[in-house]
C-alpha positions as CSV (number, residue, x, y, z in Angstrom):
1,X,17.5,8.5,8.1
2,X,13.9,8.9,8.5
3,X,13.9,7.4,11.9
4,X,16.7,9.3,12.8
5,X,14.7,12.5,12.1
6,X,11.4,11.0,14.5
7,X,14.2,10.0,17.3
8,X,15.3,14.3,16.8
9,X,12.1,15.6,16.7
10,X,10.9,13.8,19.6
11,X,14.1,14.6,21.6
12,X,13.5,18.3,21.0
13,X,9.7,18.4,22.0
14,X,11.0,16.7,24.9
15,X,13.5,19.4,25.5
16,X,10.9,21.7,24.6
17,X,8.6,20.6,26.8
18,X,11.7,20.7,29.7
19,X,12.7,24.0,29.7
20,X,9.4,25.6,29.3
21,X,8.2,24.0,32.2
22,X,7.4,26.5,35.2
23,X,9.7,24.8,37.6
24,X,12.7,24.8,35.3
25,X,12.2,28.1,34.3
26,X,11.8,29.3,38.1
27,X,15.3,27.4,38.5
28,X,16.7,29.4,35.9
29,X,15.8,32.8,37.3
30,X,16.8,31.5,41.3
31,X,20.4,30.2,39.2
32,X,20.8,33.9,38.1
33,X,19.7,36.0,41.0
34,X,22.3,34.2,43.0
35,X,24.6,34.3,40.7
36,X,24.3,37.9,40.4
37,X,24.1,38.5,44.0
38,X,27.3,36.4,44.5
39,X,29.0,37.0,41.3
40,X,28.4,40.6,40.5
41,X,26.3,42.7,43.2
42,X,28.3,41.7,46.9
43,X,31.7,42.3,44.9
44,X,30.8,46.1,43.9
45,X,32.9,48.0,44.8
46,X,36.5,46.3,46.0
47,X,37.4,45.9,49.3
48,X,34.7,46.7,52.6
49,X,33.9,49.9,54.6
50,X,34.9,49.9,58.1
51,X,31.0,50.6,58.8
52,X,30.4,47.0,57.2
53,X,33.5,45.3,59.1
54,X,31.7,46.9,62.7
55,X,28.5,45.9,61.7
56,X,29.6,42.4,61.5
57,X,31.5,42.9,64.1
58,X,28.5,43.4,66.3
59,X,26.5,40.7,64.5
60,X,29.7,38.2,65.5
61,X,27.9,36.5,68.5
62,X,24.5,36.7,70.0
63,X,25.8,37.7,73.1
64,X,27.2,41.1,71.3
65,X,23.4,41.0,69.3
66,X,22.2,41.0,73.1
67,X,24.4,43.8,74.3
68,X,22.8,46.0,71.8
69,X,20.0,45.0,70.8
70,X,18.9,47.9,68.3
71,X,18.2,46.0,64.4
72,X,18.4,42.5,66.1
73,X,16.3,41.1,63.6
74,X,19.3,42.5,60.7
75,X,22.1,41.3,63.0
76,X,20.8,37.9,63.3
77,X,20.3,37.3,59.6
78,X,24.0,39.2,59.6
79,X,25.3,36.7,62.2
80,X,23.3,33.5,60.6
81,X,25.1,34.4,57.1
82,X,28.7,34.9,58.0
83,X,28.8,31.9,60.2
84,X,28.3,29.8,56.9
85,X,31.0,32.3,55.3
86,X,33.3,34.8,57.2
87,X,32.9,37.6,54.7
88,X,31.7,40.7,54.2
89,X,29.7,40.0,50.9
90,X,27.7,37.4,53.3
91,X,26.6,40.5,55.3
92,X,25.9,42.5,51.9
93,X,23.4,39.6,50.8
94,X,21.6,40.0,54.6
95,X,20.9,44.1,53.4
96,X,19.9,42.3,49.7
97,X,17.5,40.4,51.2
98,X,16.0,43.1,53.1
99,X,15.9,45.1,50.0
100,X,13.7,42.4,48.0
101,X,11.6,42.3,50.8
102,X,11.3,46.4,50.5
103,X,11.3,46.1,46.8
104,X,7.8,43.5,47.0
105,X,6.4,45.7,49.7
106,X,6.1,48.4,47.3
107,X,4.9,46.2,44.4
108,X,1.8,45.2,46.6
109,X,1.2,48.5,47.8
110,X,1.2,50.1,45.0
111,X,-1.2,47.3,43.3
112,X,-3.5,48.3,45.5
113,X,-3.7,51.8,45.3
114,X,-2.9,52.3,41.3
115,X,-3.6,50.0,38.0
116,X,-0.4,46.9,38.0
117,X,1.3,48.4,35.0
118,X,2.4,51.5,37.5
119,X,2.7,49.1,40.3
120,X,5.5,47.1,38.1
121,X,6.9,50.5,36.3
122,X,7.4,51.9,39.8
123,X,8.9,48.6,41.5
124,X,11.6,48.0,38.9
125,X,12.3,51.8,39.4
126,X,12.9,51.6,42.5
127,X,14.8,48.3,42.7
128,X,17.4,50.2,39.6
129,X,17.9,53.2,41.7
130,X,21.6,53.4,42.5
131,X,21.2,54.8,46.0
132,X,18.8,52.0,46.6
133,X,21.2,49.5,45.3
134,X,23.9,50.8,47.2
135,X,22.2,51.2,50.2
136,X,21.1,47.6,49.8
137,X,24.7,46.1,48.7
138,X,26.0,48.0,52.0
139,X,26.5,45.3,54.7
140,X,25.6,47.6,57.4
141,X,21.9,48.2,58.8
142,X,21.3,51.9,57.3
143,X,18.5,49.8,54.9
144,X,16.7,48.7,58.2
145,X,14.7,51.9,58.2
146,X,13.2,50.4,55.0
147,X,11.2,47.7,57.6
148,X,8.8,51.1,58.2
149,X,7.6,50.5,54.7
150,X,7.5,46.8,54.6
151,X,5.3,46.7,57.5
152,X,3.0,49.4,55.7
153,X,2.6,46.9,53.2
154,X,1.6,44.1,56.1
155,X,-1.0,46.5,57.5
156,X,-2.5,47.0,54.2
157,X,-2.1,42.9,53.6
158,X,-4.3,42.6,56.8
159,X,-6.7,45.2,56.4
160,X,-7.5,43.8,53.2
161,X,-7.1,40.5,53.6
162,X,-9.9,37.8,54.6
163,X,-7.8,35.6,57.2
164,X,-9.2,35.7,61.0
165,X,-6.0,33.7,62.1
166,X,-2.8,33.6,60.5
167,X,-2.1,36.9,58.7
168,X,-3.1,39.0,61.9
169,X,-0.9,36.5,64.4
170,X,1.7,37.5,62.0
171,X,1.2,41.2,62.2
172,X,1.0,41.9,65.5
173,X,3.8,39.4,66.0
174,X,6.1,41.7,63.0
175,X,5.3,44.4,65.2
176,X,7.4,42.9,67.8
177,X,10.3,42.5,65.6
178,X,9.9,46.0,64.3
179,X,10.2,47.9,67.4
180,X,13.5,46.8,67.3
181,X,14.4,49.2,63.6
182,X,16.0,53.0,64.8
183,X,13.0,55.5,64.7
184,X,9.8,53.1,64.4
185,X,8.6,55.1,67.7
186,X,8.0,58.1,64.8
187,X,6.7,55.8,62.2
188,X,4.1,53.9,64.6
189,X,2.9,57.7,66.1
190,X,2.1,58.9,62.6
191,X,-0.1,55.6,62.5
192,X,-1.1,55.8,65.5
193,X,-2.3,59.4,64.9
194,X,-3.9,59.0,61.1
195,X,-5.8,56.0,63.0
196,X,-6.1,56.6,66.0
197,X,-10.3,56.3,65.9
198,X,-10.2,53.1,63.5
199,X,-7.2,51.1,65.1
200,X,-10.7,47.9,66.4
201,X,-11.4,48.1,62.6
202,X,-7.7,46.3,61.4
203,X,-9.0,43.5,63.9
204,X,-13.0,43.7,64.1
205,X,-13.0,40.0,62.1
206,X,-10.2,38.5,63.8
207,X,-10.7,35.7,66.3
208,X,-9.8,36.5,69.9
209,X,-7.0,33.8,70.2
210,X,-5.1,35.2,67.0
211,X,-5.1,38.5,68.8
212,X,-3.8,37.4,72.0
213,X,-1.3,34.3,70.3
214,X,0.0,37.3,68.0
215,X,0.1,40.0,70.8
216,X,2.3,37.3,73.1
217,X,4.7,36.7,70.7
218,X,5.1,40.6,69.8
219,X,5.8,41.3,73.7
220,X,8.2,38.4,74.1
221,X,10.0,39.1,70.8
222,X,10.2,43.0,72.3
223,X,11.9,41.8,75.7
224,X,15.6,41.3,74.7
225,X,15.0,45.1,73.5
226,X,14.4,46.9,77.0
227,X,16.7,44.9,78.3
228,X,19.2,46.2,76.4
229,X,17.8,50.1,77.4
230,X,18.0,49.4,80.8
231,X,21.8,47.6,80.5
232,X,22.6,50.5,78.0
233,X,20.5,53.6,78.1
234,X,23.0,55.0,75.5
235,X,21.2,52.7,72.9
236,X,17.9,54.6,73.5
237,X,19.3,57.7,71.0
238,X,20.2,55.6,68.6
239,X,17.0,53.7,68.7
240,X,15.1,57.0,68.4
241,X,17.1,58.1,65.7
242,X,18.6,61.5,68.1
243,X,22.1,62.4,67.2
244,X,24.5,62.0,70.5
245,X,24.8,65.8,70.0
246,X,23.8,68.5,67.4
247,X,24.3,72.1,66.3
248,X,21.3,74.0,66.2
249,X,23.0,76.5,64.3
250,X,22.4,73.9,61.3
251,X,19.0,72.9,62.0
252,X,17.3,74.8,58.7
253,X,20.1,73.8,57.0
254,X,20.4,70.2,57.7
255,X,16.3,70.4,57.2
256,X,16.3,71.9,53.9
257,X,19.1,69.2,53.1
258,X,16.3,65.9,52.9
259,X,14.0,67.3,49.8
260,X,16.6,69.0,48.6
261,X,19.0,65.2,48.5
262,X,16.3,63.8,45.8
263,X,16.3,67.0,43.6
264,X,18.9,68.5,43.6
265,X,22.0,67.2,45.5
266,X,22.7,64.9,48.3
267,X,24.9,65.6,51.3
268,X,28.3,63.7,50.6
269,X,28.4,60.2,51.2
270,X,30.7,58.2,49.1
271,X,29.2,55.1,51.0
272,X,26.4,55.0,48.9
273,X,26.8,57.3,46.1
274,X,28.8,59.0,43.4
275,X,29.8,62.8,44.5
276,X,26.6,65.0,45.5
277,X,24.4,63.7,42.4
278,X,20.5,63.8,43.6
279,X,18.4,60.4,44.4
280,X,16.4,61.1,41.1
281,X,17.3,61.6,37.7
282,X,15.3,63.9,35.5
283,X,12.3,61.5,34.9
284,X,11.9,60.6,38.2
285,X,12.0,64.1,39.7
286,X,9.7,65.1,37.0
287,X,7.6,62.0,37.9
288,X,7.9,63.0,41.6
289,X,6.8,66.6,41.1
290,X,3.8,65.6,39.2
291,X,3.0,63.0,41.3
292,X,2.9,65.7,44.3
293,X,0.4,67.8,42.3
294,X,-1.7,64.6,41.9
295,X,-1.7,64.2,45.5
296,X,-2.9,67.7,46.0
297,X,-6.8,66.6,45.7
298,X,-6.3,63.3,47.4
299,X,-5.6,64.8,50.6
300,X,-8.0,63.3,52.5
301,X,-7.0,60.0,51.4
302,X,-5.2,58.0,54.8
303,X,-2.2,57.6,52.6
304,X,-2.0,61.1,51.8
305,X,-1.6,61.7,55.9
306,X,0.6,59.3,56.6
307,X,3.0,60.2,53.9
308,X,3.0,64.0,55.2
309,X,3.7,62.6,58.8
310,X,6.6,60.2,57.9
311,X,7.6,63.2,55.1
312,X,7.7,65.6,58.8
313,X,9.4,63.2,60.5
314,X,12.0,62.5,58.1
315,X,12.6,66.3,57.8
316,X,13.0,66.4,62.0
317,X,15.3,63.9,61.8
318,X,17.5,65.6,58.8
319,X,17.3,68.9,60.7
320,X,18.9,66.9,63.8
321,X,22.2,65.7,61.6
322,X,20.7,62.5,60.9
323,X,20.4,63.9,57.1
324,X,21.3,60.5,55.3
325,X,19.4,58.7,57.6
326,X,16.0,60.1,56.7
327,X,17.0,60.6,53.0
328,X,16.9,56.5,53.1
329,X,13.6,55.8,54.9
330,X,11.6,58.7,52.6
331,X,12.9,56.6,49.9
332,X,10.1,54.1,49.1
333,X,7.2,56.7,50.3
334,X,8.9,59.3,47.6
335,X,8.1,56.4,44.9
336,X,4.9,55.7,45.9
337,X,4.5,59.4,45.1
338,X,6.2,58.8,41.6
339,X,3.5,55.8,40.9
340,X,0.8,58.3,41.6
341,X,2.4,61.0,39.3
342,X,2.8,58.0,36.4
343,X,-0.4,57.1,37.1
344,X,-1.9,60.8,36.6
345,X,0.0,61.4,33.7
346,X,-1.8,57.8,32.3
347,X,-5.4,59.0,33.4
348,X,-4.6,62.4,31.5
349,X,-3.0,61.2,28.3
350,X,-6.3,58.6,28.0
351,X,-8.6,61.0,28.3
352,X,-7.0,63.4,26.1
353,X,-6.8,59.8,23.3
354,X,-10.4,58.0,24.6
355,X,-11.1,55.9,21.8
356,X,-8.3,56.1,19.8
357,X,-6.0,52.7,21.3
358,X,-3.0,53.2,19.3
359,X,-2.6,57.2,20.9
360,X,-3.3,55.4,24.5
361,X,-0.6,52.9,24.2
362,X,1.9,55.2,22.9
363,X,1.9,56.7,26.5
364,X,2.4,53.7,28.5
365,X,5.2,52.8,25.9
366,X,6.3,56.5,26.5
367,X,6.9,56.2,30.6
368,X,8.1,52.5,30.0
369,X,11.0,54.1,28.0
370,X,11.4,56.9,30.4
371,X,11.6,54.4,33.1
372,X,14.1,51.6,31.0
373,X,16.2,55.0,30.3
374,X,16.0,55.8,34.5
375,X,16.8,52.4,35.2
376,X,19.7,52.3,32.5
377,X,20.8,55.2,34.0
378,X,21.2,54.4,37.4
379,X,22.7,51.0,36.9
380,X,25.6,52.5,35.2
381,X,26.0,54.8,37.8
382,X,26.0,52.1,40.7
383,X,27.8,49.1,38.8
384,X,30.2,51.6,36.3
385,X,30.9,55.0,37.7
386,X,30.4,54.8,41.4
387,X,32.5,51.9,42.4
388,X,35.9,54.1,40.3
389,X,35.5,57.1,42.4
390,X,38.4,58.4,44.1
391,X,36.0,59.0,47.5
392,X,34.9,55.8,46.9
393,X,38.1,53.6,46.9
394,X,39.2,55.9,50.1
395,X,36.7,54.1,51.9
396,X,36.1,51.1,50.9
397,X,40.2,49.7,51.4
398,X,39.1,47.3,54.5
399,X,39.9,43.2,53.4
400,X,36.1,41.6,52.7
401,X,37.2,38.7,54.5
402,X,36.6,38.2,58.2
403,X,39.1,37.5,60.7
């Protein structure tokens, strides 16, 4: 009996020792986030959009990826999936991906510019938002515009970063394969313009060949692109983001429509979302608004400019009809404004509570629970109540298999 015990107790150390190992437990968590891409998130709602069955459509071949080259880099990750399965749901993990790529763009970010609790707050915020999940369960390119952000996030990686070879190759060579997301022309002039004196000091440490390797690779990557302008010079509208034709009698409105989609409602589109219900719940417009007032005397900040000049351009582009359009690229930039108004709120409530640590942690449990109450929120909303909306089964009846 005795020995039988040992024989146990060793056997469960063992076991012990197994499963809290850092490789089995990184299995575990890659076991479930493809399970609950596969299982759960690609399968919500029923059926496909036309919008997704056209998008793979043109993602089919790479002669069709050639013929219109605009989000290349989406259609070949598109085109690269459904070949190992001709469905739908393949095309829907290709917009998943690019949302985790989104979703760790904004973590780093953010860790730079605030304290890592706001950083994580803000990420898992933004990953829960049912718009954002939607948008990035929609197997169709509308979450490309998120590459703007994600290559934010690169610029900061190099400006901050110590590497003379690798990291600015890859930059310059990103930029290559960003040209090819709608509306970049906009993004890259606000940079270009917030910048436009400091541009030598993103490179002053960076060796000559990485510069030239890296600006190589960005032109050849670009060439397929103006190809395409000059085979199809319709694909130049899209590209810029212009509508094929507009009423100017809706300008103001269609204008008014972007702030007004994360406050108080959105323009219909049962794509992506239940009714008109705003992007924001209570906490996070709350959040938002503060966080604009916390922004107020950080003007002079480079972030602070570029976020006005994408916030214009996203406005120019709602006032041309392109309203969802720009409603979906001001999304991370309108969280980074949330992390500075969580952040705010932190840097107030501590030094209201200075030495008193049981006050000061009472308010980051306080926006932990607002946040877990947001993000409870908006999962029901994607994963319960949008997929059993009338407007919502009316266009999503297409078979999610592939012909």
């Amino acid at each position: 009996m005795k020995n039988l015990f040992s024989k146990f107790k060793a056997f469960s150390l063992w076991l012990k020792d197994i499963i809290f190992r850092r490789e089995t437990i990184t299995l575990i968590l890659i076991t479930a986030f493809f399970v609950f891409i596969f299982g759960v998130f690609s399968k919500v709602p029923e059926g496909a959009a036309e919008v997704e069955v056209a998008s793979a459509e043109a993602a089919s071949s790479l002669t069709k990826i050639l013929e219109n080259p605009v989000n290349a880099p989406y259609k070949i990750l598109t085109f690269i999936l459904t070949s190992i399965s001709e469905s739908v749901r393949m095309a829907r993990v290709a917009s998943f991906m690019y949302l985790l790529a989104t979703s760790y763009a904004l973590f780093y970010v953010l860790n730079h510019w605030h304290k890592t609790q706001t950083a994580i707050l803000v990420s898992a915020a933004f990953a829960t938002n049912s718009i954002v999940l939607a948008i990035g369960r929609l197997g169709a390119p509308l979450i490309s515009v998120f590459s703007w952000y994600v290559f934010a996030g690169l610029l900061l990686w190099q400006l901050h970063t110590r590497s003379n070879k690798i990291i600015p190759f890859v930059t310059l060579a990103m930029l290559g394969a960003l040209l090819y997301t709608p509306g970049v022309l906009w993004f890259c002039l606000v940079v270009g313009i917030v910048y436009w004196n400091r541009i030598r000091r993103l490179f002053k440490h960076v060796k000559l060949a990485a510069i030239l390797y890296g600006a190589f690779v960005g032109l050849v990557l670009v060439i397929p692109l103006i190809l395409g302008f000059i085979r199809n010079p319709e694909t130049i509208n899209t590209w810029l983001l212009l509508p094929q034709e507009f009423v100017w009698d809706d300008i103001w409105r269609s204008a008014l429509a972007v702030p007004s989609a994360f406050l108080y409602r959105m323009p219909e589109a049962p794509l992506i979302n239940v009714g008109r219900l705003p992007v924001f719940d209570v906490a996070s417009g709350v959040l938002f608004l503060v966080g604009l007032n916390a922004y107020r005397a950080k003007f002079r900040l480079d972030r602070t400019r570029i976020m006005i000049g994408i916030a214009l351009v996203g406005i120019l582009i709602g006032a041309l009809g392109q309203t969802i359009i720009a409603v979906v690229l001001l999304l991370p930039f309108a969280y980074s404004i949330i992390a500075a108004g969580i952040e705010f709120l932190l840097d107030e409530w501590q030094r209201v509570f200075p030495k008193n640590p049981f006050a000061r942690s009472f308010g980051t449990v306080l926006l932990t629970v607002a946040v877990a109450f947001s993000a409870y929120y908006h999962l029901t909303r994607f994963l319960v109540v949008w997929p059993q909306t009338p407007e919502t089964k009316a266009v999503y009846t297409e078979p999610r298999r592939l012909d």
